[in-house]
DRENTORKOL-3810 file (N, C-alpha, C; in nm, 4 decimals):
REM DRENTORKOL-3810
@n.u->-3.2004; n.v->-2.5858; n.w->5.5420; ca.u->-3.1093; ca.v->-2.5140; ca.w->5.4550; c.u->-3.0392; c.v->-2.4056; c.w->5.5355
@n.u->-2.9010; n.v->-2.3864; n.w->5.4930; ca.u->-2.8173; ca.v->-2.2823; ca.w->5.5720; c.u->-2.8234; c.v->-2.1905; c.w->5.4518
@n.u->-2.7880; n.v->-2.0417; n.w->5.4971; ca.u->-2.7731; ca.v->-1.9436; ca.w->5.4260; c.u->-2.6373; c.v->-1.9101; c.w->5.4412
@n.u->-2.5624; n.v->-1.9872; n.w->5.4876; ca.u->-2.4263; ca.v->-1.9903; ca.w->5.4769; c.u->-2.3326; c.v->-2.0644; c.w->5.3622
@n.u->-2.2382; n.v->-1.9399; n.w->5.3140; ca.u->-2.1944; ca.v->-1.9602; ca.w->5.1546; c.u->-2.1095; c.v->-2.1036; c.w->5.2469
@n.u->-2.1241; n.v->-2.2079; n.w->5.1160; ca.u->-2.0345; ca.v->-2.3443; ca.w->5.1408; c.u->-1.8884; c.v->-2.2773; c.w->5.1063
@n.u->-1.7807; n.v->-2.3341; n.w->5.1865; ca.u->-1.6309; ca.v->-2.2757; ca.w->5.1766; c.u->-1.5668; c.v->-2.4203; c.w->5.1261
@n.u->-1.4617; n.v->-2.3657; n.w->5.0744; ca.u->-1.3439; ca.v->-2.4771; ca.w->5.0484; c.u->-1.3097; c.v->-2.6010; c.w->5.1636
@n.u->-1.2801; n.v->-2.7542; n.w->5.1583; ca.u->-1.2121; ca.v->-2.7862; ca.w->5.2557; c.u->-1.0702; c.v->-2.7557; c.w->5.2408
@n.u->-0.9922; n.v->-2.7266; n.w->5.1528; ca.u->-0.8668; ca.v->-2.7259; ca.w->5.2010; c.u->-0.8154; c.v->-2.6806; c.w->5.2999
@n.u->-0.7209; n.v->-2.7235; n.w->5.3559; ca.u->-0.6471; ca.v->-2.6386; ca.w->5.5240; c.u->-0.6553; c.v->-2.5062; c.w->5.4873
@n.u->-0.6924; n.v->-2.4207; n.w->5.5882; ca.u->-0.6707; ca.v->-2.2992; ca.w->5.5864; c.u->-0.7352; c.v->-2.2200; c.w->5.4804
@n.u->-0.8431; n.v->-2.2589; n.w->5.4007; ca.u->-0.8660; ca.v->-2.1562; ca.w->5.2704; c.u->-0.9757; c.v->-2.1777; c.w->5.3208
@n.u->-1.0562; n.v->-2.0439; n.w->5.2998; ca.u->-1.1621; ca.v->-1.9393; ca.w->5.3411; c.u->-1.2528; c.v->-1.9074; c.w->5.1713
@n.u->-1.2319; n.v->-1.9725; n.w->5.1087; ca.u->-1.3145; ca.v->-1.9818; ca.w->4.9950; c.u->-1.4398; c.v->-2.0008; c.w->4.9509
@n.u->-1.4663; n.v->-1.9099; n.w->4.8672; ca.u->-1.6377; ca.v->-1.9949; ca.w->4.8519; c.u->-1.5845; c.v->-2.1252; c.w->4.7754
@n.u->-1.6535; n.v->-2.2257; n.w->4.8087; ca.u->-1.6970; ca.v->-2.3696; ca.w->4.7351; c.u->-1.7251; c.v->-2.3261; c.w->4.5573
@n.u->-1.6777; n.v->-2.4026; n.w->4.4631; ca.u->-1.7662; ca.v->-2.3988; ca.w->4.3527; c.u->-1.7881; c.v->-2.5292; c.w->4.3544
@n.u->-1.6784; n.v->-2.6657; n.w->4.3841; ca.u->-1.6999; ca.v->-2.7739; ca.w->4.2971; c.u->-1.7193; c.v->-2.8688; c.w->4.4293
@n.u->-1.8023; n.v->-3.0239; n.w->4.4236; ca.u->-1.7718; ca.v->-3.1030; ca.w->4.4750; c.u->-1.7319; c.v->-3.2285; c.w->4.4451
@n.u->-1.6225; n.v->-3.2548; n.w->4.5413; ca.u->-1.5431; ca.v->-3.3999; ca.w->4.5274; c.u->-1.6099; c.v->-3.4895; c.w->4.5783
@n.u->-1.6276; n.v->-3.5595; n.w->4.5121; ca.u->-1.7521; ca.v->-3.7018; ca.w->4.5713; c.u->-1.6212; c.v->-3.7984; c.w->4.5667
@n.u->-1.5941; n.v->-3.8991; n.w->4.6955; ca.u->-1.5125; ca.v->-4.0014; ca.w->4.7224; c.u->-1.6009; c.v->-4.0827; c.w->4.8458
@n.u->-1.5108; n.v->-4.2200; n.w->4.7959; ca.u->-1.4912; ca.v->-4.2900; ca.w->4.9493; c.u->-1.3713; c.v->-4.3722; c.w->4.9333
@n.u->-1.3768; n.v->-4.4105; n.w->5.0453; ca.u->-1.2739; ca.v->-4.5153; ca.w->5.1095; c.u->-1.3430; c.v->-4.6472; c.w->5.0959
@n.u->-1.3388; n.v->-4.7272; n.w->4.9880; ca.u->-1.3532; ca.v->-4.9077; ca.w->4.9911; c.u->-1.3767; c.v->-4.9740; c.w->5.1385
@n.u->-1.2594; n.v->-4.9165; n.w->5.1990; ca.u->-1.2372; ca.v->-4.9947; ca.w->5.3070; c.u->-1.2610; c.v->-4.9869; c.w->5.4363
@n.u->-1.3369; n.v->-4.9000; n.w->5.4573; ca.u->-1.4456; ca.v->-4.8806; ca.w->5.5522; c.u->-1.6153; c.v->-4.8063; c.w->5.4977
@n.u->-1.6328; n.v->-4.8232; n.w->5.3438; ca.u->-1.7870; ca.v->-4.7328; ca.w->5.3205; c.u->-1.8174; c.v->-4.8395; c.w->5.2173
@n.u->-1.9183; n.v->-4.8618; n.w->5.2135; ca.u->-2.0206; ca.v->-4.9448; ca.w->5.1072; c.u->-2.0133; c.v->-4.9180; c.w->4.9995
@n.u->-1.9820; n.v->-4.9686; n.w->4.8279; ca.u->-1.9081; ca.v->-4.8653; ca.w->4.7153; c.u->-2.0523; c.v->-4.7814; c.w->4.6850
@n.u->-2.1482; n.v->-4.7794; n.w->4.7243; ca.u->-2.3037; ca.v->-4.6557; ca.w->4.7092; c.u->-2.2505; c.v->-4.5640; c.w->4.7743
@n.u->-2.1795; n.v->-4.5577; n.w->4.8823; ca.u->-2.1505; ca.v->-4.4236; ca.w->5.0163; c.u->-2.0766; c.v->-4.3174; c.w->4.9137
@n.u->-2.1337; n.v->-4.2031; n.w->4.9422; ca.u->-2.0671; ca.v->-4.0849; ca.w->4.9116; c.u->-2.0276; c.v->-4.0027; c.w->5.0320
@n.u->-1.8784; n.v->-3.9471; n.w->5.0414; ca.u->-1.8399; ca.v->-3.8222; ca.w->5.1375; c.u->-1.8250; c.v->-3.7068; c.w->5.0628
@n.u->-1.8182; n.v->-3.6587; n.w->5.1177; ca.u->-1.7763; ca.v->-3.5123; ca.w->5.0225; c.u->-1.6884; c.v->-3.3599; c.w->5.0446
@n.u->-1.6370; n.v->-3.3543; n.w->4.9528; ca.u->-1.5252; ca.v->-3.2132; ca.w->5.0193; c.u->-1.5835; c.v->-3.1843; c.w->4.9061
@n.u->-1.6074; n.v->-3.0213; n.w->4.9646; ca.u->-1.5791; ca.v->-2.8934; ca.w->4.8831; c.u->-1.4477; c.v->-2.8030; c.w->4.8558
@n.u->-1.4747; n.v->-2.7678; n.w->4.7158; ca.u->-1.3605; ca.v->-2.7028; ca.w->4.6179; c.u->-1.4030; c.v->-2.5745; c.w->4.5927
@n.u->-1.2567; n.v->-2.4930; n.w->4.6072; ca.u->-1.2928; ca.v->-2.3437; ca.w->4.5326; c.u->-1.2020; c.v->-2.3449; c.w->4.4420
@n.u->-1.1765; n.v->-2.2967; n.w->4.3061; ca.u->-1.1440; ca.v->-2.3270; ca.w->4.1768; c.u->-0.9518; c.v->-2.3387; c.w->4.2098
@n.u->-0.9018; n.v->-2.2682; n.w->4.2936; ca.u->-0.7943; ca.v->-2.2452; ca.w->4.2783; c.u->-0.7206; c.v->-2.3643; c.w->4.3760
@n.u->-0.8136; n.v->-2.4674; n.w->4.4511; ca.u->-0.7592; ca.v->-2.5841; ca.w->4.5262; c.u->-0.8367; c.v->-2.7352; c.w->4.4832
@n.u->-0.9198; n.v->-2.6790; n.w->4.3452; ca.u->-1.0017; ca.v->-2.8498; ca.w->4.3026; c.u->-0.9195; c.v->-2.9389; c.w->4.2731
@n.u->-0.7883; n.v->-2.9245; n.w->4.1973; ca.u->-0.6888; ca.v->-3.0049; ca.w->4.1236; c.u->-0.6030; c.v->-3.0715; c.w->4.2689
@n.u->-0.5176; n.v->-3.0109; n.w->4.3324; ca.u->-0.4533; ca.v->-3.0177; ca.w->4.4406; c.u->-0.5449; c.v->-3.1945; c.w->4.5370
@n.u->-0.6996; n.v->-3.1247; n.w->4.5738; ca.u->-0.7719; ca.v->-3.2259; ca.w->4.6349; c.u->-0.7920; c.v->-3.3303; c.w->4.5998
@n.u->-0.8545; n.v->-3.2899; n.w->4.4574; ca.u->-0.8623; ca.v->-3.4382; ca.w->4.3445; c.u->-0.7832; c.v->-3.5310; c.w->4.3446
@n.u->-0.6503; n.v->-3.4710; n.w->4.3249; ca.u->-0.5249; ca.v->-3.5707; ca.w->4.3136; c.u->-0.5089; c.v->-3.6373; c.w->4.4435
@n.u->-0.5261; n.v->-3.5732; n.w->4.5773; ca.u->-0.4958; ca.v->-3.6538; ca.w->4.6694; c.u->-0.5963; c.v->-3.7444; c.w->4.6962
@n.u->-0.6957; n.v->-3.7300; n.w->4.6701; ca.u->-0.8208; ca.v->-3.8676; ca.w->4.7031; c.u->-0.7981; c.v->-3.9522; c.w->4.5434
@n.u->-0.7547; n.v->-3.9043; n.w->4.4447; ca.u->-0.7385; ca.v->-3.9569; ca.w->4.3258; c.u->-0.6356; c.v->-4.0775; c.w->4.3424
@n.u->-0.4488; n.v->-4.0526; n.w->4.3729; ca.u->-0.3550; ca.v->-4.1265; ca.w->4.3899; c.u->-0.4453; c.v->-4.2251; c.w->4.4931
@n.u->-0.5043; n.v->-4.1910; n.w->4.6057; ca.u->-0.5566; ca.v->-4.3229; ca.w->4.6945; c.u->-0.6677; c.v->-4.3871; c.w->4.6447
@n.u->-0.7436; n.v->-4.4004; n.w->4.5226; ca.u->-0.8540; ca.v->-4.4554; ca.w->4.4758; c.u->-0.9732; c.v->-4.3880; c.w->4.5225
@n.u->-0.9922; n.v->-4.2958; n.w->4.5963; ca.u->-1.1194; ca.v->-4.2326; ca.w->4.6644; c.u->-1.1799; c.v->-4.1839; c.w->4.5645
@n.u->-1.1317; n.v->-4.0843; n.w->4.4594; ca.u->-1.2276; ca.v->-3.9963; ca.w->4.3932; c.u->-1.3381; c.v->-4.0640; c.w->4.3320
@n.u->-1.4350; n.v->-4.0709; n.w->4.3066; ca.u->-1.5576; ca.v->-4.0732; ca.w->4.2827; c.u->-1.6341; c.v->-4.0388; c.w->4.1846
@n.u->-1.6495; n.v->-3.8721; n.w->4.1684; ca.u->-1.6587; ca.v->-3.7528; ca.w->4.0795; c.u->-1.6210; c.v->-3.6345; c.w->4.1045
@n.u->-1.6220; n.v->-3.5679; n.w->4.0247; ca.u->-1.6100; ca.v->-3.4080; ca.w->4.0630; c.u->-1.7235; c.v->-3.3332; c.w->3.9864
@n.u->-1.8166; n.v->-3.2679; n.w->4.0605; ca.u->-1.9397; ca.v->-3.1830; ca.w->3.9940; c.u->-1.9262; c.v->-3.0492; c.w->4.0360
@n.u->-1.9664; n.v->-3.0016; n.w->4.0307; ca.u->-1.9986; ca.v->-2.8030; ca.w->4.0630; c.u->-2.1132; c.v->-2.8251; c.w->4.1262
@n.u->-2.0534; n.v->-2.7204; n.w->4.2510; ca.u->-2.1357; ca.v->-2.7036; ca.w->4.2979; c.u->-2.2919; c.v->-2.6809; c.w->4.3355
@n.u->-2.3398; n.v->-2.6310; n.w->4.2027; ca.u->-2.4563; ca.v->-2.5485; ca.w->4.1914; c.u->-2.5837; c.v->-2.7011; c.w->4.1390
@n.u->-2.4899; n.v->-2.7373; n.w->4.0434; ca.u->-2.5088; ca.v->-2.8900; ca.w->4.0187; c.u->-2.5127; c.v->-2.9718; c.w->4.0830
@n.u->-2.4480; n.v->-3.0160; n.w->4.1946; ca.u->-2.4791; ca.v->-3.1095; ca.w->4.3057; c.u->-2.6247; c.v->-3.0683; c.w->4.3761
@n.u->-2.5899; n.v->-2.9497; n.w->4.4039; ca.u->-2.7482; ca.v->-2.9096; ca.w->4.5205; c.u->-2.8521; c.v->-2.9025; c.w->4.3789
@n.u->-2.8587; n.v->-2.9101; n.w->4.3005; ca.u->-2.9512; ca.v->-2.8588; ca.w->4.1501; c.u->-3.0059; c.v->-3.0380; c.w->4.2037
@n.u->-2.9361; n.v->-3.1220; n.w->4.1604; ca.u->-2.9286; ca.v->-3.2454; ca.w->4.1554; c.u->-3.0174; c.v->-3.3712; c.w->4.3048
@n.u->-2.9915; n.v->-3.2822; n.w->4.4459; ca.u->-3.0021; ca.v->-3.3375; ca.w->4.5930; c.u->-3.1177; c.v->-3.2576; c.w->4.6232
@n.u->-3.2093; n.v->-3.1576; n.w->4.5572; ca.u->-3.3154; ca.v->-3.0639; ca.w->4.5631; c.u->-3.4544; c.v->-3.1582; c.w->4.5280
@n.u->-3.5256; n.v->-3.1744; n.w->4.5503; ca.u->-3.6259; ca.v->-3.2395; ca.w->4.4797; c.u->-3.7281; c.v->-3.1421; c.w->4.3492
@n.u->-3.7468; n.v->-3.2298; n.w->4.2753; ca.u->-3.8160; ca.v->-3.1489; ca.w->4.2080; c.u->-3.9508; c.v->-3.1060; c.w->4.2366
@n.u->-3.9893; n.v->-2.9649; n.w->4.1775; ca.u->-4.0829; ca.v->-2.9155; ca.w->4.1750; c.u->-4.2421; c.v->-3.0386; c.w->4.1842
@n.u->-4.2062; n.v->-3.1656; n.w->4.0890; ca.u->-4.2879; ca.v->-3.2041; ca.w->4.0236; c.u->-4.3122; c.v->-3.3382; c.w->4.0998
@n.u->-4.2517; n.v->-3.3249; n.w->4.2185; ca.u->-4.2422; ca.v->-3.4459; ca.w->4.3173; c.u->-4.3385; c.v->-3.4568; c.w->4.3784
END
């Protein structure tokens, strides 16, 4: 685990992360493969749409929810 806040991918933005974009590409990833970019609220729409128009998007979750989700449980 990093103690480093997750940032936005968009070019150039220095953001904390809230949301993640879960995509792939058909045409080189297995349809199970997940990649992933991170979103900060004011560039989620912008990203979406561009992996969206190419078929990539996947889902979109929040952040806190993805790692809530990739954590194992207590009860494991």
């Amino acid at each position: 685990m990093s103690d480093e806040t997750p940032i936005c991918s968009a070019k150039g933005c220095r953001a904390d992360a809230v949301w993640v974009l879960a995509w792939n590409n058909p045409k080189i990833h297995t349809p199970e493969r997940r990649k992933t970019w991170l979103a900060c609220e004011e560039h989620r729409e912008h990203l979406s749409q561009f992996l969206g128009v190419r078929g990539f998007l996947k889902d979109v979750v929040l952040l806190k929810e993805w790692e809530s989700e990739a954590s194992p449980s207590p009860d494991s």
